[in-house]
C-alpha positions in Angstrom: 10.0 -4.1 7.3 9.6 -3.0 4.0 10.4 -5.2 0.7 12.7 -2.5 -1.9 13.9 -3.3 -5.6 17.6 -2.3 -5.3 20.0 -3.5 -9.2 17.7 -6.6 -9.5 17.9 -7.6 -5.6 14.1 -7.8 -3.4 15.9 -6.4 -0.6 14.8 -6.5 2.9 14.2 -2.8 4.2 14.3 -1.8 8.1 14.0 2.5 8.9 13.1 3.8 11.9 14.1 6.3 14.2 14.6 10.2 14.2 18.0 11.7 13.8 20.7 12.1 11.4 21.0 8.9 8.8 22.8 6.0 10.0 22.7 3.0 8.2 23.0 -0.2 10.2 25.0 -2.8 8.5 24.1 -6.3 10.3 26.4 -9.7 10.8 25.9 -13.3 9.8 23.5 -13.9 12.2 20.8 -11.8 10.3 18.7 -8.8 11.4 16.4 -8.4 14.1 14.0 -5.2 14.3 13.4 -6.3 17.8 17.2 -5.8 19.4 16.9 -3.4 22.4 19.8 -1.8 20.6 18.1 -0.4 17.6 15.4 1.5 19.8 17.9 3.2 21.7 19.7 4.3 18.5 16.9 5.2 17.0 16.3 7.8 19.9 18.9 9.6 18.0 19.5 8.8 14.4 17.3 7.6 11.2 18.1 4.2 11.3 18.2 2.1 7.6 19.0 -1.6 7.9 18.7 -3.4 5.2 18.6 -7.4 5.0 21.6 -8.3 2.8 21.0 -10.1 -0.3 20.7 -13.8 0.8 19.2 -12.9 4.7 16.3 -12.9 5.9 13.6 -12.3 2.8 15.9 -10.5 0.9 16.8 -12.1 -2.7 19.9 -14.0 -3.2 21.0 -13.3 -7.5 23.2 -16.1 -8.7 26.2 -13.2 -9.5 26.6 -12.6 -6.0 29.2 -14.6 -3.9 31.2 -11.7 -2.1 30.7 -9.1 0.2 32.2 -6.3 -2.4 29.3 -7.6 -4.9 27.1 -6.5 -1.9 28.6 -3.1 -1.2 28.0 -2.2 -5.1 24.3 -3.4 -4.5 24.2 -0.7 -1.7 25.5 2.6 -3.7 22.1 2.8 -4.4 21.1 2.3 -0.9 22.8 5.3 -0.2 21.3 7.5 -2.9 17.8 6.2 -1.1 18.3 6.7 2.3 19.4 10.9 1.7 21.9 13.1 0.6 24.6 14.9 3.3 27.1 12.2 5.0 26.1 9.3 6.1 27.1 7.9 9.7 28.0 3.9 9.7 27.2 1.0 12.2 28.7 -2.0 10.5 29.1 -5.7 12.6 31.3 -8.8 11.5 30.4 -9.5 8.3 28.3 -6.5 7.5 31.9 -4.5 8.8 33.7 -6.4 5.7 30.6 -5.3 3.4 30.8 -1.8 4.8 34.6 -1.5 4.7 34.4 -2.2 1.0 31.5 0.2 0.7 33.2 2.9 2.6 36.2 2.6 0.2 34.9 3.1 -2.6 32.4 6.2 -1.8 34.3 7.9 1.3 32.5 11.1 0.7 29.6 10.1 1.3 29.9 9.3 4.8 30.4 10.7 8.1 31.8 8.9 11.2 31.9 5.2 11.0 31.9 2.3 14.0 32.9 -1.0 13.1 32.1 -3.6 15.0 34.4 -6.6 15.4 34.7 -7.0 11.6 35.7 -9.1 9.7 37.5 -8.9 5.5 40.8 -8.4 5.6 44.4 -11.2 5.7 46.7 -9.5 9.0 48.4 -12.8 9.7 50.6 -15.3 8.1 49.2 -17.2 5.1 49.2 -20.8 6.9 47.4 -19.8 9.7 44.0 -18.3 10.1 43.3 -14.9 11.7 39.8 -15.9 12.6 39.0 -19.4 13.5 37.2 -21.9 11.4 33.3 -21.5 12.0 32.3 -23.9 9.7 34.6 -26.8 11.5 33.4 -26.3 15.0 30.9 -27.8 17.0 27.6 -25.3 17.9 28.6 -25.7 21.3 32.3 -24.1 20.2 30.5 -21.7 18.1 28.5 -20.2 20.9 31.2 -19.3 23.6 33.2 -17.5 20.9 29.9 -15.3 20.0 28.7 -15.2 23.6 29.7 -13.9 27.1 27.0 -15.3 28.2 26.1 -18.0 25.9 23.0 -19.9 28.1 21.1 -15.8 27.4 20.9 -16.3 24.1 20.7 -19.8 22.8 18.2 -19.9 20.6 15.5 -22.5 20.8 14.4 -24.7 18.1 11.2 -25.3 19.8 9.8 -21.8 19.9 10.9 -20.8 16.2 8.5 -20.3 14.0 9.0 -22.3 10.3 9.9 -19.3 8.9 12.1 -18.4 11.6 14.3 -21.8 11.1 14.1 -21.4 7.4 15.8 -17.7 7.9 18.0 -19.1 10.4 19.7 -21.9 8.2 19.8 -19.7 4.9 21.6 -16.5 6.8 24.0 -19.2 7.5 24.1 -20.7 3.8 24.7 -17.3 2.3 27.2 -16.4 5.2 29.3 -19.8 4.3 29.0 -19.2 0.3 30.0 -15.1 1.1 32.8 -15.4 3.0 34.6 -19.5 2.2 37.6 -18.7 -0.3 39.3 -17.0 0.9 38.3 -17.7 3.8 37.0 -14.0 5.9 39.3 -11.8 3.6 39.4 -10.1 0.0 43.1 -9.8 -0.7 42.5 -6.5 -2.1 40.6 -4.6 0.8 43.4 -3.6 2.9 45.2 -1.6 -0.2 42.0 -0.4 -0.4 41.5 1.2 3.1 43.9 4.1 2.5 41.3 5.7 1.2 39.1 5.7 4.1 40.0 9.1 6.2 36.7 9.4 7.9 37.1 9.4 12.0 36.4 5.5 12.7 35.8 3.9 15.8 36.6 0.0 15.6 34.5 -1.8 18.7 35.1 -5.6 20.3 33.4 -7.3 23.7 36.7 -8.0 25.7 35.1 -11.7 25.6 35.2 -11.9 21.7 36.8 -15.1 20.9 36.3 -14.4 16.9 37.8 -11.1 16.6 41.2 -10.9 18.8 42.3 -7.6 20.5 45.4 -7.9 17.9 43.1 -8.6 15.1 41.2 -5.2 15.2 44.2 -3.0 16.2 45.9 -3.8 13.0 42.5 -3.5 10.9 42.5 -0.3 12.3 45.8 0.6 11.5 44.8 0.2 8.0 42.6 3.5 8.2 44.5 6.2 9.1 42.4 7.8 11.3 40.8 5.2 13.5 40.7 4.2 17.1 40.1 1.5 19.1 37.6 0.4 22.3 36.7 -2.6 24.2 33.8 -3.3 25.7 33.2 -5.2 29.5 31.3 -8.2 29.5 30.5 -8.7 25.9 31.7 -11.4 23.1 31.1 -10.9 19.7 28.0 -8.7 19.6 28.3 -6.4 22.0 25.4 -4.4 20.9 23.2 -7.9 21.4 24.8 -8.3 25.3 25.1 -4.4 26.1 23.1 -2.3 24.7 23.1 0.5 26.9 27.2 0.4 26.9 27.1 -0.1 22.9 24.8 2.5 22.1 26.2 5.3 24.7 29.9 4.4 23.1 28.8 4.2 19.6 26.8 7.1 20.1 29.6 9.6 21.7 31.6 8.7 19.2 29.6 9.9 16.2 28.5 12.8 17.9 32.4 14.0 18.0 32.2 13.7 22.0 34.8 10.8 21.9 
């Protein structure tokens, strides 16, 4: 990991890999260089992840409180990482932050695989589309994330200082990025039109965040998107399948899907 000054933000620089560019657009739970995932992507693409601004090491500025603030931050990102199109990766939260990237800079990608994201209202105004993680129990919380929940509890015990100190501020910044309104900007899904880049928008069948309806209609708001599901996978299927996440992600920005 590499430490970058990006408009006044320390940020948090992963790249690795051989390939094409892709850049790698984590969720709330933070980055990890050391998901099987990222090798086998890697295999195939120049991978840049960065750390967004409030995760991991990377500098939190007291003007940024939403994920568009974020996606402005990373128009410069882009202009690092190399000219030609760009392919995306972009999970939960970082989806939102690279939805509102995407629209305002469509040229400059590619092909573009959201993952279960998050960012945009599809439902009724009294009811939410994603439920409440700030009101449920950690128990709760995991089975939503996890098909297999026990794999990959993490345990107090074995963290590092550092590692607990990361662990409780990813979930600070995700709480103060994403409260009110609660997992939307209002404005993204006017926004969207814009985005006619193939797009490829991914969910474990086990996902009890991010509903099958839920990501058909986000989809629906580009207009040339498709859908997949993924067997035996909750929230981060690229976490619980690897193999499966990278061959699907992968077919589908090589134009083979």
């Amino acid at each position: 990991m590499a430490m970058i000054e990006l408009a006044g933000v320390s940020l948090e620089l992963w790249e690795d890999g051989e390939g094409r560019n892709l850049l790698f657009l984590h969720g709330a739970g933070g980055f990890r260089a050391d998901h099987p995932f990222l090798a086998l992507l890697g295999r195939h693409r120049r991978v840049a992840a960065p750390s967004h601004p409030g995760f991991g090491l990377s500098s939190l500025p007291d003007w940024i409180d939403r994920p568009e603030d974020i996606a402005h931050i990373y128009l410069g990102l882009l202009e690092r990482i190399g000219a030609g199109p760009i392919d995306l990766i972009a999970c939960s939260l970082g989806g939102w932050i690279g939805a509102e990237l995407v629209s305002m800079v469509p040229e400059k990608f590619a092909r573009l695989v959201f993952v279960a994201p998050v960012g945009v209202k599809l439902g009724s105004r009294d009811t939410l589309d994603i439920p409440d993680i700030f009101a449920l129990p950690a128990t709760t919380i995991e089975k939503l994330l996890y098909h297999e929940p026990e794999r990959f509890r993490p345990d107090p015990a074995k963290m590092t200082d550092q590692d607990l100190a990361i662990m409780l501020r990813n979930r600070e910044t995700t709480a103060l990025l994403t409260w009110e309104p609660y997992m939307h900007n209002p404005k993204l899904r006017h926004r969207l039109r814009r985005v006619t880049n193939p797009a490829l928008f991914l969910r474990g069948e086990h996902d009890g965040l991010i509903s099958a309806d839920y990501m058909d209609g986000y989809a629906k708001l580009l207009p040339n998107a498709r859908t997949l599901t993924l067997a035996d996978a909750g929230h981060v299927p690229q976490v619980e399948q690897p193999e499966a996440f990278v061959s699907a992600a992968l077919a589908f920005l090589n134009g083979e899907a």
